[in-house]
N, C-alpha and C positions, 0 to 999 in steps of 0.2 A: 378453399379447403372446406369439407365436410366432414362429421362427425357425429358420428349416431351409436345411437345402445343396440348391439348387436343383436339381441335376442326377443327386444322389443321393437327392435326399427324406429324408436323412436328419435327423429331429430334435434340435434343437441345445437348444432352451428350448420349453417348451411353460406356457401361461397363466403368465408370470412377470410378478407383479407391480412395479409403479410403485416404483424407488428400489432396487430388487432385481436381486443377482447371481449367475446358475447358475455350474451346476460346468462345471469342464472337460469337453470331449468330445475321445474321439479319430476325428480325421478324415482318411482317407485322400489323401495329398499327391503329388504329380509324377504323376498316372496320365493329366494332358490336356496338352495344349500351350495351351489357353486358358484365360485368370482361372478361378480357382473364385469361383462367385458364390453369395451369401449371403439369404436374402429373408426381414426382416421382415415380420409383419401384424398392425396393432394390432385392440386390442377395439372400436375404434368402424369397421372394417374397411380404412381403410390397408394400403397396402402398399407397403413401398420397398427398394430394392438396392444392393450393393455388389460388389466384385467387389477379389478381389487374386489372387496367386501364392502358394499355401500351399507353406514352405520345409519337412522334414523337420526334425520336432524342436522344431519352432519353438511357445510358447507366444503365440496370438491373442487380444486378445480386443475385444468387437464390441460397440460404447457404440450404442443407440438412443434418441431422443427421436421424441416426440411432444406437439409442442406448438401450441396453435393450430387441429389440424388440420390439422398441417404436421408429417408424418413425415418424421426422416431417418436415418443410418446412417451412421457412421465406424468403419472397421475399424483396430484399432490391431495393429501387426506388432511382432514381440517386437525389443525394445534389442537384441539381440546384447551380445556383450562390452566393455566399455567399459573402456578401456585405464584406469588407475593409480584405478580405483575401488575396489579391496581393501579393505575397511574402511569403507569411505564409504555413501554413499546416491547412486542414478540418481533422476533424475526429468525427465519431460516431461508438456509439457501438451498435453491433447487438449481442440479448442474443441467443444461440441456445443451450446452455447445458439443458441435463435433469437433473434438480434438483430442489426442493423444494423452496418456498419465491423469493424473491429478491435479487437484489448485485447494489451494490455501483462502481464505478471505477473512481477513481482518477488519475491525474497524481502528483507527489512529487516535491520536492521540487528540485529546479534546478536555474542553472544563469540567471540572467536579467539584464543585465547590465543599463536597461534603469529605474530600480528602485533603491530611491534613497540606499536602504541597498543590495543592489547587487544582490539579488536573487527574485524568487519567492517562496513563501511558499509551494504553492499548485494550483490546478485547479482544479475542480469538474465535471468529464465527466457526469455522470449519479449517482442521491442520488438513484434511488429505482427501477433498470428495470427489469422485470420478462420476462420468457421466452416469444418466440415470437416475443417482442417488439424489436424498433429501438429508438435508443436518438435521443434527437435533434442533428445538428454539433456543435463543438467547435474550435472556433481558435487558434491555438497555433505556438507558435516560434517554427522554424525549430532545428533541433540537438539533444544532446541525452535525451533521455525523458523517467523518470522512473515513472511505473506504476502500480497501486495496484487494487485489486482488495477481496473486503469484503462483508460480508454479512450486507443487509442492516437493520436486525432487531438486536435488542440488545440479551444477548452479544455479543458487535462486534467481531467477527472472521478474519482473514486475509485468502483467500482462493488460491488466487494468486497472485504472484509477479516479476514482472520483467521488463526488458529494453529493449528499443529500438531508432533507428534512423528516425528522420523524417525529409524527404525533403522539402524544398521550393517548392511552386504551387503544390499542392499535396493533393489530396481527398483520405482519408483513410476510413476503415471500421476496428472495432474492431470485432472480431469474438467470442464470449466465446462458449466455445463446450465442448462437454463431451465425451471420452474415450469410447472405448466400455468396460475397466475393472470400469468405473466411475470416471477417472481421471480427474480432474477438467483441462482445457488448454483454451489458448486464442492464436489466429491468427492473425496478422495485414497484411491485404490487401488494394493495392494500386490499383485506377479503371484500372491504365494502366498495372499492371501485367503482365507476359506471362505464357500462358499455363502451366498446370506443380504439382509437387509436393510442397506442401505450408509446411512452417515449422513453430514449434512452435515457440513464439516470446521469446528471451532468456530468462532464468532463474535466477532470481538476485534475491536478500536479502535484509532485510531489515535493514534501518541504522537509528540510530538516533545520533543528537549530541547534549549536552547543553553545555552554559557557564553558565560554577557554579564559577568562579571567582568573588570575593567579591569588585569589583571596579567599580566604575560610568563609564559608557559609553560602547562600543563595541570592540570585536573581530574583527578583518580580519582572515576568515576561509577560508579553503578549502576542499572538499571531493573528491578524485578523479578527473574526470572532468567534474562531473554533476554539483558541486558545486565549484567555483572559484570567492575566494574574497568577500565572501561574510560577512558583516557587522551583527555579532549575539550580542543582547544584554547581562548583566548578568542576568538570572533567563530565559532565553527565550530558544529554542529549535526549531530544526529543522528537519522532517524525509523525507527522500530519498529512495529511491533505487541502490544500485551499483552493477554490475558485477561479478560475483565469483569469485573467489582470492584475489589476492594481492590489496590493496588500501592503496594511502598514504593522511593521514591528515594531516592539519595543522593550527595550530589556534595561535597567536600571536607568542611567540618565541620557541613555542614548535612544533613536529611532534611526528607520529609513523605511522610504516605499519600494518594496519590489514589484518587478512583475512578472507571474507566474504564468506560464508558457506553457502549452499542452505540447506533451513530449520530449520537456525540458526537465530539470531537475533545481530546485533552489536549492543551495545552503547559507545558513545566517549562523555566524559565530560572534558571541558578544566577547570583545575583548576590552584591554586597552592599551591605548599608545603613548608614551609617556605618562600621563598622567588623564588622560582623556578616555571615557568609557565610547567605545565605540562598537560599531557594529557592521563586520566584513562580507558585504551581499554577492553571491557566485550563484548565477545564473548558468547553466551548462548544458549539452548535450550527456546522457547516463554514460558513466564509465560501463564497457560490455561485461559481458559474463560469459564467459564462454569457457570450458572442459581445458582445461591444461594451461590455461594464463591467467597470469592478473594483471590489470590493469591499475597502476596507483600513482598518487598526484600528490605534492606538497604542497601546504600551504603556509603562510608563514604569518600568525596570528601573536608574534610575541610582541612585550611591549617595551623593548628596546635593542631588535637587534634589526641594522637596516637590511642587512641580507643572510639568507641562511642556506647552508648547502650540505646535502645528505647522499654520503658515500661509503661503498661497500669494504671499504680497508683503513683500517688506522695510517695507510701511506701518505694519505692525500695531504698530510704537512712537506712532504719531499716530493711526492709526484702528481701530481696535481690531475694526473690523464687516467686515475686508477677510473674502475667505473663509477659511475655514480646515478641514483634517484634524480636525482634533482640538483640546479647550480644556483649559486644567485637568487634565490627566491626572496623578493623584497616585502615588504610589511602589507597585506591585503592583495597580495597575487597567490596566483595559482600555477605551477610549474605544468610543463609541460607532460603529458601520459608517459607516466615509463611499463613497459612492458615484461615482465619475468612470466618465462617459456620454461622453464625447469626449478623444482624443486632444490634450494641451494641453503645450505646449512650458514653460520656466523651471522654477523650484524650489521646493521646501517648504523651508524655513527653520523649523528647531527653535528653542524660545526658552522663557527661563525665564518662567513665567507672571509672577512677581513682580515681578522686577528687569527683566524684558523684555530680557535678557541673552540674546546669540543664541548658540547653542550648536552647531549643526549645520544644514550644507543637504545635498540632494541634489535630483537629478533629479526632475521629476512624473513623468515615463516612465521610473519604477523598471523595468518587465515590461510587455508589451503587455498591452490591452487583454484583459478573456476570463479572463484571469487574478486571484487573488486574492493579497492580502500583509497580513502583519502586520509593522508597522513598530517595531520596541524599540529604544527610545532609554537607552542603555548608556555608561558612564561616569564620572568624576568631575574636579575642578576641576583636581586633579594631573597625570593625565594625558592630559584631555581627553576629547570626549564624542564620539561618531558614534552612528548610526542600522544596525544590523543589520536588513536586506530577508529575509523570508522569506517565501518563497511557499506559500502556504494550496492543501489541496487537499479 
């Protein structure tokens, strides 16, 4: 690919490879009263433009794709100063994938020690940016930082995921790009870079964890080392991203190593079993998303009922065949996907498989339709049981 200043022919990139970033050039700024414009032209002979106001001083630099057959060209204009970022990390995202709608990108949930429950939840880089466009910056603390990436129309989708490190004093650029087979990737670029081959930003999974323990007050958790010490209430929840492999949890006197799966989904629920702090590891394929179903799963995280089963009528003491969510769900499994195709008013009623002892109801229309849940039915005799909603992505 080539790229040159259209009015001065001066060249900017000459045969620069696929996933590859030249150097700086210096280009002479204020000498027009109209955009300076920019001209791509790829190796299969495209050719496409852009055009801004080069400021003096000012660090550009100029994301192209081609993908499809379908060249385009976003020029990214440098952050300027970003007020109380001294020490911190800038970053903004620039959308350059060919692909339909809008995407979301977040960063997860990560340590902060400077709040008072130890972490932070979340960050929201950009709710809705379509191609083309640039976000505004965000400040964020330097170290490791996991980040998602969704579509921003409902049903939510997850489209990308994964991790990265950010330095202190440091202006980044988020790059989402598209593959020439349509592979959805994201790029994280630093202004100070060096020339070269740019690499996709890693590839991580997504994790969630809850305290489904039945006791007033918080956990001290840990996820790997995105998450350290961190303060989770009971019924509350956290989602992250971690690195592939091996990861160790830990939530009051309990641990376990998971392993995190690219294209898998973790969940970690700290409960307990009798009298044992434990912690319930589900490894899975994503429940789907898709326009007119949901997809939901029980799990059965209480800590003394050995089996539990959630059915859609108060019958199931006499008729045992009424529908049902889920049968039998024993302590640390996962029920089978049940599937709701239509919008259906009344409740699910939890109930002890054995004693037929009903334990919990809620709503069928936990979430509209579109969307996915996992339902963990959390509790004990003493304080009673409910059903924690979480929404699967």
């Amino acid at each position: 690919m080539d790229v040159k200043v259209r009015k001065s022919g001066q060249v900017l990139a000459s045969g620069l490879a696929q996933d590859n970033m030249g150097a700086y050039n210096l280009v002479a700024a204020c000498e027009q009263q109209e955009p300076d414009v920019f001209e791509a032209t790829f190796s299969g002979g495209a050719t496409v433009t852009d055009s801004t106001s080069l400021v003096v001083k000012g660090r550009y630099t100029v994301i192209t794709s081609d993908t499809a057959g379908t060249g385009a060209m976003v020029i990214v204009p440098p952050a300027g100063a970003v007020y109380g970022s001294a020490g911190l990390s800038v970053i903004r995202v620039v959308h350059a994938a060919d692909r339909p709608g809008g995407v979301a990108v977040a960063v997860g949930a990560r340590t902060n020690a400077s709040n008072a429950n130890g972490f932070t939840s979340g960050t929201t880089l950009t709710q809705d940016i379509r191609f083309g466009m640039i976000s505004s910056p965000v400040i964020l603390t330097p170290g490791e930082t996991p980040i998602t990436v969704t579509t921003s129309s409902a049903p939510t989708s997850m489209i990308n995921i994964g991790t990265t490190m950010l330095e202190a004093n440091r202006y980044y650029v988020l790059v989402l790009s598209t593959a020439p087979d349509g592979t959805f990737r994201t790029f994280l670029i630093e202004e100070s870079d060096q020339p070269g081959n740019q690499q996709e930003m890693n590839r991580a999974s997504l994790l969630r964890f809850v305290n489904g323990t039945p006791i007033n007050g918080s956990s001290t958790s840990s996820i790997g080392t995105v998450v350290t010490n961190a303060r989770v209430f009971y019924r509350n929840s956290l989602t992250t991203t971690v690195p592939l492999g091996s990861v160790y949890v830990r939530s009051g006197s309990a641990s376990v190593t998971t392993t995190a799966v690219d294209g898998k989904r973790t969940l970690e629920i700290f409960t307990v079993h009798g009298s044992t702090e434990k912690i319930i590891d589900i490894v899975a394929d994503p429940l789907r998303q898709v326009a007119g179903v949901s997809d939901r799963r029980v799990i059965n995280a209480t800590a003394d009922i050995p089996l539990v089963s959630m059915a859609y009528d108060t019958n199931y003491k006499s008729d045992p065949d009424v529908p049902h969510v889920a049968k039998n769900v024993g302590f640390g499994e996962v029920s089978a996907t049940h599937v709701l195709e239509r919008d259906q008013r009344g409740s699910m009623y939890v109930y002890d498989s054995n004693t037929l002892t009903q334990l919990y109801t809620l709503p069928i229309d936990v979430g509209p339709l579109g969307n996915s849940y996992s339902l963990i039915v959390v509790g004990n005799k003493q304080s009673g049981y409910e059903v924690i909603v979480l929404q699967e992505f």
